[in-house]
C-alpha positions in Angstrom: 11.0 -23.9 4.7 11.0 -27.7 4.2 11.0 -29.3 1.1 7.6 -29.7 0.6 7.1 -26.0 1.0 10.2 -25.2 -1.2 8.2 -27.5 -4.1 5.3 -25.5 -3.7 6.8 -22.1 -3.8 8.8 -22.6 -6.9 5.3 -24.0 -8.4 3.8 -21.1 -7.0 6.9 -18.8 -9.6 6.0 -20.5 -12.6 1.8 -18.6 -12.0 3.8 -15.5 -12.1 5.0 -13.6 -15.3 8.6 -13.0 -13.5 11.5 -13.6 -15.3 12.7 -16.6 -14.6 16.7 -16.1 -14.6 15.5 -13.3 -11.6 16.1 -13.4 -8.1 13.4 -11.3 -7.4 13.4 -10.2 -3.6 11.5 -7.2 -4.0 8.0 -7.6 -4.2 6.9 -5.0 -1.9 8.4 -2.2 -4.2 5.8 -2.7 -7.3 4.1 -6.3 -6.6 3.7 -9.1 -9.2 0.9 -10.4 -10.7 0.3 -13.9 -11.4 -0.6 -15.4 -15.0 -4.8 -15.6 -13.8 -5.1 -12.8 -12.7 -3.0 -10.7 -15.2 -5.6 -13.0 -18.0 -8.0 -11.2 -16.6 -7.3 -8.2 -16.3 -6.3 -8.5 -20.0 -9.9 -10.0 -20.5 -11.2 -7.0 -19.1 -9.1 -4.6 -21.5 -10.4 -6.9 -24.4 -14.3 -6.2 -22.6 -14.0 -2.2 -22.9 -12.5 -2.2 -26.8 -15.4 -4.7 -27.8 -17.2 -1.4 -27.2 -16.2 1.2 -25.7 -19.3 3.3 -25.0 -21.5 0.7 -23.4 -18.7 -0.4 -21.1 -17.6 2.6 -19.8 -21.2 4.4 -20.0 -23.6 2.1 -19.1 -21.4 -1.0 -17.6 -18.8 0.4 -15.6 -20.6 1.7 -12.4 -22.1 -1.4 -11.8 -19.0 -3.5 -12.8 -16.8 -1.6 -10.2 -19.7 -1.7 -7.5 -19.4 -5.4 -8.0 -15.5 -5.1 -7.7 -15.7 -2.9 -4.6 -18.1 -5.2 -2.6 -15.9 -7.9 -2.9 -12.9 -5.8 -2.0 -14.5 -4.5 1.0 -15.5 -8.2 2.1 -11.9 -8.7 2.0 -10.9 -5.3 3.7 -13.7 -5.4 6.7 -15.1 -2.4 4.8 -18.3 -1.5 3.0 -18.9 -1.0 -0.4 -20.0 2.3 0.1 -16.7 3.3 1.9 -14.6 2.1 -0.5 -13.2 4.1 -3.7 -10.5 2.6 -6.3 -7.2 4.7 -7.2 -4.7 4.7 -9.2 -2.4 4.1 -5.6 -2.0 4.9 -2.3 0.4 7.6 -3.1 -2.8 9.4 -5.3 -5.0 8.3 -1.9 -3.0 10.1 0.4 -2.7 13.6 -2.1 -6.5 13.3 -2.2 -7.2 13.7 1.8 -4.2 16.0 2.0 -5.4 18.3 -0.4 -9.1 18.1 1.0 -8.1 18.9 4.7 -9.3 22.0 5.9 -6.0 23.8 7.1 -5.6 27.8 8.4 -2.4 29.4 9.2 -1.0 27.7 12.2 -2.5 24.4 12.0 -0.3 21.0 12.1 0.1 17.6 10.8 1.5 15.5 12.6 3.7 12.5 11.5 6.6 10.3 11.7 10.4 10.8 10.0 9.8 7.4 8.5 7.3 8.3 6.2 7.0 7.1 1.9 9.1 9.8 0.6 6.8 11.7 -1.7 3.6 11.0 0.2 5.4 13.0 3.0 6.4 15.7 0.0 2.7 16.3 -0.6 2.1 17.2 2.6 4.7 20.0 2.6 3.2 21.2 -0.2 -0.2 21.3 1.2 0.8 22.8 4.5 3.2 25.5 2.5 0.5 26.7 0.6 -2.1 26.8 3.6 0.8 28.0 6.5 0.2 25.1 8.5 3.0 23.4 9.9 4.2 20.0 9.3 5.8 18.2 12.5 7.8 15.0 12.3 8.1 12.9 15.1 11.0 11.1 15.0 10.7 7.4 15.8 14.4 5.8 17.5 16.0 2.5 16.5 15.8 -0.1 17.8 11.8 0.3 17.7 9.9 -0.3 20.5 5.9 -0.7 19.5 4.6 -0.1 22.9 6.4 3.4 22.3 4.9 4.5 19.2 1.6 5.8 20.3 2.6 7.8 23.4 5.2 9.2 21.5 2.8 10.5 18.9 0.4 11.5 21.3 2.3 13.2 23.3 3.7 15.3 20.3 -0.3 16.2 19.7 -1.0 19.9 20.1 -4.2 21.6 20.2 -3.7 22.5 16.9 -3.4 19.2 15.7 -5.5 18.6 12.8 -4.7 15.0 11.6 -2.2 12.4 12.5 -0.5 10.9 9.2 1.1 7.5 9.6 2.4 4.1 7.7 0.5 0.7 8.2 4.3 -0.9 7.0 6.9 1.7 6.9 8.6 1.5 3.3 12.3 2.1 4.4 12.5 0.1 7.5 9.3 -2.3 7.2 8.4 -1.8 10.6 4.4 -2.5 11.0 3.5 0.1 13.0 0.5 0.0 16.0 -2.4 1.8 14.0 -5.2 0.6 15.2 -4.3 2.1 18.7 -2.7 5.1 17.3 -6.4 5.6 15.6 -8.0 5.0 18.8 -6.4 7.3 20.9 -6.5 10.1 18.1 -10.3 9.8 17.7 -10.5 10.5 21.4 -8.5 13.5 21.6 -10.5 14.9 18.3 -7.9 14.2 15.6 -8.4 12.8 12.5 -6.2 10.0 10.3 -4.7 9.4 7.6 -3.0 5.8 7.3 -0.5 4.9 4.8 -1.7 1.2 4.0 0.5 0.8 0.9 2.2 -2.4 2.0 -0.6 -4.2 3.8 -3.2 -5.5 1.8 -2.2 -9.0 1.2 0.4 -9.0 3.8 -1.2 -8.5 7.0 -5.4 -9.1 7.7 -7.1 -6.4 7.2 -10.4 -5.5 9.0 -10.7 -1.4 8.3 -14.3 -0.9 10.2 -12.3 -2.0 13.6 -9.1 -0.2 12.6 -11.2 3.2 12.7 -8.9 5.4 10.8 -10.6 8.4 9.2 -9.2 7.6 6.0 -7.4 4.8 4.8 -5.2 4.3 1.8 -3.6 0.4 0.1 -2.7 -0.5 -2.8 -3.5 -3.8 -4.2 -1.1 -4.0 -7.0 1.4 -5.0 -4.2 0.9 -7.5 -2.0 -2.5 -8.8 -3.2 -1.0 -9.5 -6.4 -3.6 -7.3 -8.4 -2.1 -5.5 -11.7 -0.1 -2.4 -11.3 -2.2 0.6 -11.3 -5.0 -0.7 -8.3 -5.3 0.7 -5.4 -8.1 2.1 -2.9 -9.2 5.0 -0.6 -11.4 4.0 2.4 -13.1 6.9 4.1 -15.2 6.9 7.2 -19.0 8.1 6.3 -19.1 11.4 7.7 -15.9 12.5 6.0 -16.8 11.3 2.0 -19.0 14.5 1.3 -16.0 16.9 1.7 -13.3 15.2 -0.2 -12.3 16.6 -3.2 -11.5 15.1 -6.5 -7.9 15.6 -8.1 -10.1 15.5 -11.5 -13.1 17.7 -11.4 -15.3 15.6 -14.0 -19.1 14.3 -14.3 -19.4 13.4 -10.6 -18.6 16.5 -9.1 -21.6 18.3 -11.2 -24.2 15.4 -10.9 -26.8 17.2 -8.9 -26.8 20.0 -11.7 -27.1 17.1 -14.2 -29.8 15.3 -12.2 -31.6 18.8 -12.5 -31.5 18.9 -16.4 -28.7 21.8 -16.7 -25.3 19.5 -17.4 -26.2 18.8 -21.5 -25.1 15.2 -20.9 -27.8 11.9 -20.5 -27.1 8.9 -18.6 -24.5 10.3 -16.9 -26.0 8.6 -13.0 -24.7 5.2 -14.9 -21.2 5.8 -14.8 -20.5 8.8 -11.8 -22.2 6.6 -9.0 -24.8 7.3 -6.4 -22.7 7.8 -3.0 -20.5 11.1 -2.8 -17.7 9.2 -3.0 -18.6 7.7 -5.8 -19.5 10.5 -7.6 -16.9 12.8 -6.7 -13.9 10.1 -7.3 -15.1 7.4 -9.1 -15.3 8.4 -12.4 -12.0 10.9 -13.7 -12.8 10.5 -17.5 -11.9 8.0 -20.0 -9.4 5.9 -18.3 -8.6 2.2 -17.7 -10.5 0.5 -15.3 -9.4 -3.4 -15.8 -6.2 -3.4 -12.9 -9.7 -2.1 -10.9 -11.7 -4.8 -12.1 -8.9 -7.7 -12.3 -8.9 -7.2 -7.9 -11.4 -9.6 -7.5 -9.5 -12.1 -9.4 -6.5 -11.4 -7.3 -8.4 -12.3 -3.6 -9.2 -15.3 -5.5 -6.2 -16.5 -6.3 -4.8 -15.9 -3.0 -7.8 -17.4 -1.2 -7.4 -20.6 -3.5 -3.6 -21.2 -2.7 -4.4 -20.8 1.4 -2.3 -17.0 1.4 -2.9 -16.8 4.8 -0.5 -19.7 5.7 1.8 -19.0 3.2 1.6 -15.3 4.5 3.1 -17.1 7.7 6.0 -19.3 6.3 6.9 -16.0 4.7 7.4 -14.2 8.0 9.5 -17.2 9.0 11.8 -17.5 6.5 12.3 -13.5 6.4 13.3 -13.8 9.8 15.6 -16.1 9.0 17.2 -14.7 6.1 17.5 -11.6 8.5 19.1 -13.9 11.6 21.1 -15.9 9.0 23.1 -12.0 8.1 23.0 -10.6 10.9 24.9 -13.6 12.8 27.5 -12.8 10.1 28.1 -9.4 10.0 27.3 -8.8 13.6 24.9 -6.1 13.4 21.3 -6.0 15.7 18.1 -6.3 13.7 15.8 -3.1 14.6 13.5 -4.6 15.7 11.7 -7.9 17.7 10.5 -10.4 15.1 6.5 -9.2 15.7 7.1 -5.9 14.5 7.5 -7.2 10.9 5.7 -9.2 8.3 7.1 -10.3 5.2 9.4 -7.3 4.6 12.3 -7.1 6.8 15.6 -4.7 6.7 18.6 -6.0 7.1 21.1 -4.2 8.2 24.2 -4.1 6.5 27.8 -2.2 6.7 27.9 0.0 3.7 27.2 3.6 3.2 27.4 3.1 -0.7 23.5 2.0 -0.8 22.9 2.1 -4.6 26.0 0.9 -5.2 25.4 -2.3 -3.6 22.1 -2.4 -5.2 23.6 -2.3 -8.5 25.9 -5.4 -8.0 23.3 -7.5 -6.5 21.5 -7.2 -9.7 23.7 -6.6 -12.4 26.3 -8.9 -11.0 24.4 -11.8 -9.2 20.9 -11.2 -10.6 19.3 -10.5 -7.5 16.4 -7.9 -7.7 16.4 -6.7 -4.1 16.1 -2.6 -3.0 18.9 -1.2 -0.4 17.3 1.7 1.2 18.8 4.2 4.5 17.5 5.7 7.3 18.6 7.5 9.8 22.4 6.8 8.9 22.0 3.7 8.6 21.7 1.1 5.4 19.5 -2.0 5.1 18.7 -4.8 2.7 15.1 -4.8 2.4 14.0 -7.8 1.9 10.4 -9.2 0.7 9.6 -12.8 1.0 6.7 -13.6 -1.1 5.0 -17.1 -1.4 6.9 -17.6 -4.8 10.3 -17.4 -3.1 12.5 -20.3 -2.5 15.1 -21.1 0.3 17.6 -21.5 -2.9 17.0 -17.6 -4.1 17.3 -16.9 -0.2 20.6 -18.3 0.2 22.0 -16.9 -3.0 21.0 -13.3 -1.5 22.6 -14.5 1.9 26.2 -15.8 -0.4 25.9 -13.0 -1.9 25.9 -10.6 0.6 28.9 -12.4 2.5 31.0 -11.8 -1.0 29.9 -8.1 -0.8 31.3 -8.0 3.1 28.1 -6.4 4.3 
């Protein structure tokens, strides 16, 4: 990052509401939102109190519509496709707990998956005895590996194929699109774990093809914390099922005069997606609203080149370590984006967590896998080379 660059990103920090005493190297855990964009989500809070009952009766279906079209524009993905959640983590329990599993069917995925996203799908295969089979994916990773891999570990029984878009623990981007590709030919469906990737890598979901498709944009879009989406092919909306039963899932009754409730088609929606997902009672829709203001923002600061001085200088933060400590990154340089592990020679992973941020004031997440322990470090178009080099110093005091 040259000067020039270095001036704008630490413009760039004072848009965001960060603390400014914060060496914050963690975006990609729960994003940041910038001072426009949290306004107006704010604006919007202020918009539903003014009254209540005509913005979320008669005002919100049409204000979310308008919010979802210009999310989809930015996604590659209709309107129609598109539903807002809370996260990607409620996006992935939805399609688990819709699947149509018998005794003896499989899932298939990776041992590199989210944590709890991986927990719901135990649960969901417990409870319907089918089996859930990792496939383990070796370090150092080799992308022109990861589809065969999967595929080969495909079974007639093989129901759906559950992967990352950016793995959490090891911020590897993983090969969906192909992955999707050669699932849809063999008859499997998919599920991909987009949390990370809106805002950090271009998105185009129509090409992508995954059955269903879950991001959150409270992360790297910079939208407020609770907004997220879940993009569905067409064919599949119909059967997915609501983790709220509410007005949309009884519209047709309504529409026939039995529900006891009027007006009820201005706020459930007109698609099956809509209706059956759209609306889960009286809940706060501004971080939903506030996403358009986020694309905005990004598209007014040029985030796609920023996006790439970002990759450059994670790579170098990762090279600058790793020439120290003489450890291997996992990876070639193209299988990341703005998240990169580092890999580091401690076992004691929260522990060194703890000192980078109670003693040096560095907000960064130290996460395992497979044995091993990595800095994982998010470079975000706020971040300047001064913050990187005080992770780098700081690391070398640590000896890791």
């Amino acid at each position: 990052m040259n000067g020039g660059a270095d001036r704008q990103a630490a413009a760039l920090r004072a848009l965001f509401l960060l603390d400014p005493g914060l060496v914050f190297l963690n975006h990609g855990s729960f994003g940041a939102c910038p001072q426009p964009v949290f306004d107006q989500y704010q604006f919007w809070q202020r918009e539903l109190e003014r009254n209540p009952v005509a913005f979320l009766g008669r005002r919100s279906a049409g204000l979310l519509r308008a919010a979802r079209e210009q999310l989809g524009a930015y996604l590659g993905a209709g309107a129609d496709d598109l539903v807002f959640v809370p996260n990607a983590t409620t996006g992935v329990n939805i399609v688990a707990r819709s699947l149509v599993l018998q005794p003896g069917d499989e899932v298939l995925t990776t041992d590199q998956e989210y944590g709890v996203c991986d927990a719901a799908f135990r649960a969901v295969c417990a409870a319907r005895g089918a089996v859930l089979r990792r496939v383990a994916v070796p370090l150092p990773f080799d992308p022109a590996d990861f589809v065969p891999r999967l595929m080969a570990a495909a079974s007639p029984r093989t129901r759906l194929i559950f992967a990352s878009h950016i793995v959490s623990t090891t911020a590897l981007v993983f090969p969906v699109a192909e992955l999707c590709a050669r699932a849809r030919a063999a008859g499997i469906l998919t599920l991909i774990d987009g949390a990370h990737a809106p805002g950090q890598v271009t998105l185009d979901l129509n090409a992508l093809g995954a059955d269903y498709y879950t991001g959150n944009c409270h992360k790297w879009l910079c939208a407020p914390k609770g907004s997220a989406f879940v993009h569905v092919r067409p064919e599949h909306q119909a059967a997915l099922q609501p983790s709220v039963v509410s007005w949309g899932s009884v519209a047709d009754e309504l529409a026939a005069g039995g529900g006891g409730h009027t007006g009820f088609d201005a706020y459930v929606g007109h698609t099956p997606l809509e209706r059956r997902l759209q609306w889960q009672g009286t809940r706060d829709i501004a971080a939903f609203l506030a996403v358009p203001a986020a694309i905005e923002f990004q598209a007014a600061h040029d985030w796609p080149r920023l996006r790439a001085s970002c990759h450059a200088l994670a790579l170098q933060v990762q090279e600058d370590v790793l020439r120290r400590n003489g450890l291997t990154p996992i990876a070639e340089g193209t299988a990341f984006a703005q998240m990169v592990p580092i890999p580091v020679q401690t076992a004691d992973a929260e522990g060194l967590r703890r000192w980078l941020s109670e003693s040096r004031g560095i907000e960064v997440p130290v996460t395992q896998h497979a044995g091993r322990t990595f800095v994982r470090v998010s470079v975000q178009a706020y971040n300047t080379e001064a913050e990187i080099a005080a992770l780098v110093s700081a690391l070398a005091e640590a000896g890791v």
